[in-house]
C-alpha positions in Angstrom: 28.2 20.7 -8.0 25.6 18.4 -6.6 25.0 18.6 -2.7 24.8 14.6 -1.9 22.9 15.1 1.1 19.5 15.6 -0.5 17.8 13.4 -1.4 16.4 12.8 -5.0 13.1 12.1 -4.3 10.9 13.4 -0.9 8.9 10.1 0.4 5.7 11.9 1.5 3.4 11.5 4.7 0.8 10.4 2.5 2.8 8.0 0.8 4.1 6.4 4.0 0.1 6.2 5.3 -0.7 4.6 2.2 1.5 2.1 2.4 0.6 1.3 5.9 -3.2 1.3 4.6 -1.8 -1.2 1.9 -0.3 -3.5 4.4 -3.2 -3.5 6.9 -5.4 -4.9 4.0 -2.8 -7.7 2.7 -2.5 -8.4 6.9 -6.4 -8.5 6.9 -6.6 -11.0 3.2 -5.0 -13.3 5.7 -7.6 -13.9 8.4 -9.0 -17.0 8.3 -12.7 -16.2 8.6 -13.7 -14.0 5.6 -16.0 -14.7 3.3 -15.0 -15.5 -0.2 -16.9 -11.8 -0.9 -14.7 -9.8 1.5 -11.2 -11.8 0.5 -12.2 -10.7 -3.3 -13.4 -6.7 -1.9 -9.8 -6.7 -0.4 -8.0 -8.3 -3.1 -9.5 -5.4 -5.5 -8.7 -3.3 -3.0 -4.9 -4.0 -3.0 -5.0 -3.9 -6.6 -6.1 -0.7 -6.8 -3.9 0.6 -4.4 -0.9 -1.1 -5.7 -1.6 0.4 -9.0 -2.0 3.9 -7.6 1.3 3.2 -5.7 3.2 2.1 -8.9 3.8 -0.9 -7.1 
């Protein structure tokens, strides 16, 4: 018997902060006075979370 109330996977504190890392950059790719360098920094950046994140 399979006790329903536990879940199959544990979303982690690190996971969560992550995420919220992840979402301050994409926040910050949107401000409209970066230079083309930082937009590309950030956009590797994302990347290379996204990948870590299986996203």
């Amino acid at each position: 018997m399979t006790d329903s109330t536990v879940p199959s996977y544990v979303y982690t504190c690190t996971e969560y902060r992550q995420e919220m890392i992840l979402l301050a950059l994409r926040r910050k790719l949107l401000l409209p006075d970066l230079s083309e360098e930082e937009r590309r920094q950030l956009a590797e950046e994302i990347t290379r979370m996204e990948r870590e994140l299986g996203m």
